[in-house]
FIVEXLUM-746427 format. One record per residue (C-alpha): residue number from 1; residue in three letters; z, x, y. Coordinates in steps of 0.5 Angstrom, whole numbers, m for minus. Example, Ala and Ser with C-alpha at 12.3 -4.5 7.8 and 13.67 -1.06 7.14 Angstrom:
(1; ALA; (16; 25; m9));
(2; SER; (14; 27; m2));
//
This chain:
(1; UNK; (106; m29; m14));
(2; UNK; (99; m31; m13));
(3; UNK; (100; m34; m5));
(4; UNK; (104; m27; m4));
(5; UNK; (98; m23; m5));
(6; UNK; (94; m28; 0));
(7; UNK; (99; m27; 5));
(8; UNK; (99; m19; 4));
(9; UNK; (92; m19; 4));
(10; UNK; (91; m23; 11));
(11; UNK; (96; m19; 13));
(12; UNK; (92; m13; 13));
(13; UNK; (87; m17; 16));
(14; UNK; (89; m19; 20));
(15; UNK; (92; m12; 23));
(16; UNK; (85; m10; 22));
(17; UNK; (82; m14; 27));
(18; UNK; (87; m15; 33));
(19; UNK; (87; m7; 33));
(20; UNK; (80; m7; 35));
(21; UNK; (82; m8; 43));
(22; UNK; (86; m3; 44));
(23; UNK; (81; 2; 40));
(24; UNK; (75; m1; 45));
(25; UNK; (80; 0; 51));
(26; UNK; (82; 7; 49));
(27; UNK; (75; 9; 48));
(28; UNK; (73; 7; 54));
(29; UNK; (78; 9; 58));
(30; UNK; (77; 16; 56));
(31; UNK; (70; 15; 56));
(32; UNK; (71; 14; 64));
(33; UNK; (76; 20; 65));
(34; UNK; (71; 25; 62));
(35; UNK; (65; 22; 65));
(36; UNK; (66; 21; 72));
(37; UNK; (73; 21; 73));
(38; UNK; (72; 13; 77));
(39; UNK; (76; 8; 75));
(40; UNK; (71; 4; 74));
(41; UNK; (66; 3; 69));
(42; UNK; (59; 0; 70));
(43; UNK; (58; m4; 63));
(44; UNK; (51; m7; 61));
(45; UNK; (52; m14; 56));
(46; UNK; (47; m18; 54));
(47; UNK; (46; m26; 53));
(48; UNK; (54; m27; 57));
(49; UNK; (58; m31; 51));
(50; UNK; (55; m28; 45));
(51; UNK; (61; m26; 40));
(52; UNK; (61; m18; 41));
(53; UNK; (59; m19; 48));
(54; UNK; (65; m22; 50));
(55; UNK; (69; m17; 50));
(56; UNK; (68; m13; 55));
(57; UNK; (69; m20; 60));
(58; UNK; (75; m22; 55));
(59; UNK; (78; m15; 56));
(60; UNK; (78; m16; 64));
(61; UNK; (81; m23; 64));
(62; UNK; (87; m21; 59));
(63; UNK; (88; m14; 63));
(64; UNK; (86; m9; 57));
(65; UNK; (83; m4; 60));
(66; UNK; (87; m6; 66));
(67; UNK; (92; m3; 62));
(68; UNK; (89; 4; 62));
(69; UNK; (86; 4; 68));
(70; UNK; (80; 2; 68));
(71; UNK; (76; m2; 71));
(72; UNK; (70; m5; 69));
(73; UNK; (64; m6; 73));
(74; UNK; (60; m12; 68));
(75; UNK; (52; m13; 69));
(76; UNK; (50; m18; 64));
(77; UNK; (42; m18; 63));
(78; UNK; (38; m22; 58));
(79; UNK; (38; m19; 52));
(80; UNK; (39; m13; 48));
(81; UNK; (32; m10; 51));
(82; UNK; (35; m11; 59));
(83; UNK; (41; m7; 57));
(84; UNK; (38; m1; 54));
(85; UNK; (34; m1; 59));
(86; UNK; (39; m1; 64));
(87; UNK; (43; 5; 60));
(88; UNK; (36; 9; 59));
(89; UNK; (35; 8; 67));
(90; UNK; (43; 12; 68));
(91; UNK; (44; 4; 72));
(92; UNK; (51; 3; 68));
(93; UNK; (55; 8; 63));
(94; UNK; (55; 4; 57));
(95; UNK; (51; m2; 54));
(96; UNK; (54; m7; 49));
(97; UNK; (51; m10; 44));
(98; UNK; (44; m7; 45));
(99; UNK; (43; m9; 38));
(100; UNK; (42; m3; 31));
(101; UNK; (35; m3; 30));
(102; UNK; (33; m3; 37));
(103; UNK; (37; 2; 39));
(104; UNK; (35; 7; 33));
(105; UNK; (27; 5; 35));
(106; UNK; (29; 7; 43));
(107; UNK; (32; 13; 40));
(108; UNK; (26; 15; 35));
(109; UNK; (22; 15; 42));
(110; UNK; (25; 21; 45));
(111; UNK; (31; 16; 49));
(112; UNK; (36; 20; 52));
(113; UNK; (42; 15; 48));
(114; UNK; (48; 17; 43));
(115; UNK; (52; 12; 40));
(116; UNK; (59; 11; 41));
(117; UNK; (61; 6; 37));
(118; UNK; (60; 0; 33));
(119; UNK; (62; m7; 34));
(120; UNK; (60; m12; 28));
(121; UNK; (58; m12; 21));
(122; UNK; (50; m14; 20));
(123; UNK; (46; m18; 24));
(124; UNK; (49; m25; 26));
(125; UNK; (44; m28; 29));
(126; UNK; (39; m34; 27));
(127; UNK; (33; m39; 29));
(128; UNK; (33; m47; 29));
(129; UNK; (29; m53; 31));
(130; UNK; (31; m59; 34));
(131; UNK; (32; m65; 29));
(132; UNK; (26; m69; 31));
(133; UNK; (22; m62; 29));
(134; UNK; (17; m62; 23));
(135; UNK; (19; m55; 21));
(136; UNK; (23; m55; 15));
(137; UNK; (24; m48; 14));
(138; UNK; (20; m40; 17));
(139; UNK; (14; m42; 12));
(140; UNK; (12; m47; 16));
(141; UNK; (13; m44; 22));
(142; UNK; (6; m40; 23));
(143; UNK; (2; m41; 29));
(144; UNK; (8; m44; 32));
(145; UNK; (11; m40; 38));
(146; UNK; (18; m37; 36));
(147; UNK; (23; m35; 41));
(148; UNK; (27; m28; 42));
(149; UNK; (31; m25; 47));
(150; UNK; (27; m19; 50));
(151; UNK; (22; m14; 49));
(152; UNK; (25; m9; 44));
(153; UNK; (31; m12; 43));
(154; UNK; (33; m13; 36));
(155; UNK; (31; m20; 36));
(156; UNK; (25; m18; 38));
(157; UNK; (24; m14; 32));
(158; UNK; (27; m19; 27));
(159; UNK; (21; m24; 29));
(160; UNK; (16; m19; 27));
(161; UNK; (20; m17; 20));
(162; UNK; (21; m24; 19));
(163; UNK; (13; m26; 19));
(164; UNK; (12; m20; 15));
(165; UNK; (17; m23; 10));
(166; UNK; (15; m30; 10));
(167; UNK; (7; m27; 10));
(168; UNK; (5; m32; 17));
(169; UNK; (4; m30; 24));
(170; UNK; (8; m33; 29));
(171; UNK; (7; m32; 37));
(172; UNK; (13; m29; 40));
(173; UNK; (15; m31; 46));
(174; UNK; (22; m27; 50));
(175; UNK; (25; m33; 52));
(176; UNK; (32; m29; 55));
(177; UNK; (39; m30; 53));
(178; UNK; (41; m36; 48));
(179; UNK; (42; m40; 53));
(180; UNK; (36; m40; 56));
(181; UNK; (32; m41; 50));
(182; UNK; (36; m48; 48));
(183; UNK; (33; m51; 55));
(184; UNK; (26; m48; 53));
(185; UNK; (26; m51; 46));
(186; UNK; (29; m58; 47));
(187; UNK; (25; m59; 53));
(188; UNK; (19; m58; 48));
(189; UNK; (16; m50; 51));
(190; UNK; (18; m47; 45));
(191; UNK; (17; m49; 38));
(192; UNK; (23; m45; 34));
(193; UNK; (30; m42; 38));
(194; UNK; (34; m37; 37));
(195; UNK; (42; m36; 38));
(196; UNK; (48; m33; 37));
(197; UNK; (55; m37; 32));
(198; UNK; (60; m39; 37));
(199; UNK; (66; m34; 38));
(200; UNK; (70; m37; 34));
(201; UNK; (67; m38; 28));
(202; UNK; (64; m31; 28));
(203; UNK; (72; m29; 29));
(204; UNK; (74; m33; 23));
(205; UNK; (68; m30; 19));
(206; UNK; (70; m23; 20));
(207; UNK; (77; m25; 19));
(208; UNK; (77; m29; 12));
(209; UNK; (72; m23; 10));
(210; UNK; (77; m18; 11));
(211; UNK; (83; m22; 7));
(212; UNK; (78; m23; 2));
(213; UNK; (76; m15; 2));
(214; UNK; (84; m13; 3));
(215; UNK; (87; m18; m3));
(216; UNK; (82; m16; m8));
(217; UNK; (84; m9; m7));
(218; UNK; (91; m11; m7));
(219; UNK; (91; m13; m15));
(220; UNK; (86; m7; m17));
(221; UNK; (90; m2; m14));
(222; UNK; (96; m4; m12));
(223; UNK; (98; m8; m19));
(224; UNK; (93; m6; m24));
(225; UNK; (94; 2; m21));
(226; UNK; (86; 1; m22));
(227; UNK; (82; 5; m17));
(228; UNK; (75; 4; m15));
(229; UNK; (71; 4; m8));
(230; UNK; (65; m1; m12));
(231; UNK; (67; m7; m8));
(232; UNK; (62; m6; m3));
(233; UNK; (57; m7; m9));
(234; UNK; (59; m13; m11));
(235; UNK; (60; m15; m4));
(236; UNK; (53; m14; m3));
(237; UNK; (50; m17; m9));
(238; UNK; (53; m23; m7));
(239; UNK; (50; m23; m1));
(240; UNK; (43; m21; m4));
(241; UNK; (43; m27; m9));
(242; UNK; (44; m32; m2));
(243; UNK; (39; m28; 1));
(244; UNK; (34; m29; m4));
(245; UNK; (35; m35; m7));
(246; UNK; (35; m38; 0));
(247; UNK; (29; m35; 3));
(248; UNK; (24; m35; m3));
(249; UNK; (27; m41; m7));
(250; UNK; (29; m45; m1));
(251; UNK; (36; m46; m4));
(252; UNK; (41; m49; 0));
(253; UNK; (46; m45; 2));
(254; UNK; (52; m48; m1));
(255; UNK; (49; m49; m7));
(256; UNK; (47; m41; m7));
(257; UNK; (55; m38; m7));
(258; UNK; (56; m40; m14));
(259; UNK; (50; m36; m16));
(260; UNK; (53; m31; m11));
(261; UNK; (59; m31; m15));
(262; UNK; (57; m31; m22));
(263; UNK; (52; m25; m21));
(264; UNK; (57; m20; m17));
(265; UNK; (62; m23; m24));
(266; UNK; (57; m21; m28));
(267; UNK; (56; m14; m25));
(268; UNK; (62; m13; m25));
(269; UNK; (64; m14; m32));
(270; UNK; (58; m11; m34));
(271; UNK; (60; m4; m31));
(272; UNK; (66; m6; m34));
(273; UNK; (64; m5; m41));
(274; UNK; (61; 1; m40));
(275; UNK; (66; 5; m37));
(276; UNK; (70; 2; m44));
(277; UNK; (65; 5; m48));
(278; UNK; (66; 12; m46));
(279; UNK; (74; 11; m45));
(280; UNK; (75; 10; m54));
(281; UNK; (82; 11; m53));
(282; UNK; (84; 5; m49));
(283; UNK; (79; 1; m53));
(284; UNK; (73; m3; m52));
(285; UNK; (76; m9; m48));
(286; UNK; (81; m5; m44));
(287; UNK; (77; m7; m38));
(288; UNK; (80; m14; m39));
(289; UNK; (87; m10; m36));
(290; UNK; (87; m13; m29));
(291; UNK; (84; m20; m31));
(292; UNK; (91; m21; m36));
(293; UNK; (95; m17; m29));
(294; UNK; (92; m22; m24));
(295; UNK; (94; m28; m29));
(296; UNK; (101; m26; m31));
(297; UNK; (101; m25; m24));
(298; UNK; (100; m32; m22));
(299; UNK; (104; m35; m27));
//
């Protein structure tokens, strides 16, 4: 029983995901049809191969816009800084991938933008060293030169929370897309770069992270008839527990998803127990239901 809930779950997911070029072709078709009324659409994408910048030149390539009518007209900037620069100026129609924060700072500022769509969960990117580099972690970074895109981009203003986080002071340095800035961090110009995960590890991410999501509420809901909305909570006290234990302990990540896993456990049974405190006629333990549902299950 247990292997057909994964494979219900990943079928979800799976639905989930391969649905979303079509949802992007379909809002940008309707987009040019009620703008201009072109059959080209000029896109503004920064730091070209990027996972979510993809999809614009992967939609051209494979014939999803084409199935609509549209064209694209694609100008690849270096960052997320450029592209909403682009979009402010009226050069294209649409920017990909400007980035959450820099866009809602342009927007604070009076910049004439609407957000249309949004195309990740969180921010995906991160900063290295080379292997020869003393620098072990971002607190051994101050006074050292720490790359970002493009000024006002979302790296940029990450490098700034960054600092402030760890208590250092850094020296910014805009060093273009990431491709750009591997060459200026091995060559030595550059101290600590900054990139993006490979398309297809980003994909697998978000892949294994809607299975997970659809086959846990698969058994709550559809076993044990329990209904809940609280994953996102639990999900997010995992991801809290990495994220403190890594940044302010220096724990390994691997190390940190089994405390991860056990403080999200530990809400879960906690709030668990005090729903069953109110519930007396189904008795303290009743909150056991979907544990004794899912094991009969995997028998």
């Amino acid at each position: 029983m247990l292997p057909s809930l994964l494979k219900r779950g990943t079928a979800i997911a799976i639905a989930i995901v391969t649905n979303c070029a079509p949802v992007v072709s379909s809002a940008l078709a309707q987009g040019a049809s009620q703008g201009a009324n072109q059959d080209a659409l000029k896109v503004s994408v920064g730091a070209r191969g990027a996972f979510d910048n993809q999809v614009s030149e992967v939609g051209q390539q494979q014939g999803f816009f084409k199935k609509y009518g549209l064209t694209l007209d694609v100008l690849y900037t270096q960052g997320g800084g450029e592209t909403l620069t682009t979009v402010i100026a009226g050069a294209v129609d649409v920017g990909i991938s400007i980035g959450t924060l820099g866009t809602l700072g342009a927007f604070a500022k009076g910049a004439p933008i609407r957000v249309i769509g949004g195309s990740n969960i969180g921010a995906y990117e991160f900063w290295y060293v080379p292997a020869r580099s003393p620098i072990k972690s971002l607190k051994e970074a101050a006074g050292k030169t720490v790359a970002y895109s493009t000024t006002g981009s979302s790296t940029n203003l990450m490098v700034l929370g960054l600092q402030e986080f760890y208590g250092i002071k850094v020296k910014p340095v805009a060093t273009g897309n990431p491709a750009a800035t591997l060459t200026q961090v091995m060559s030595g110009q550059i101290d600590v770069g900054y990139s993006v995960p490979p398309f297809y590890e980003s994909f697998l991410y978000l892949v294994l992270h809607w299975i997970i999501l659809a086959t846990s509420w698969n058994i709550l809901c559809g076993y044990s008839g329990y209904f809940s909305f609280g994953h996102g909570a639990f999900f997010g006290a995992g991801m809290y527990t990495t994220a403190a234990l890594a940044s302010r302990l220096d724990v390994p990540f691997l190390w940190t998803l089994p405390a991860a896993g056990a403080i999200a456990a530990a809400m879960g049974l906690a709030l668990g127990a005090v729903v069953s405190l109110h519930a007396q006629d189904q008795g303290f333990w009743s909150f056991l239901e979907p544990g004794r549902v899912v094991a009969r299950c995997a028998e």
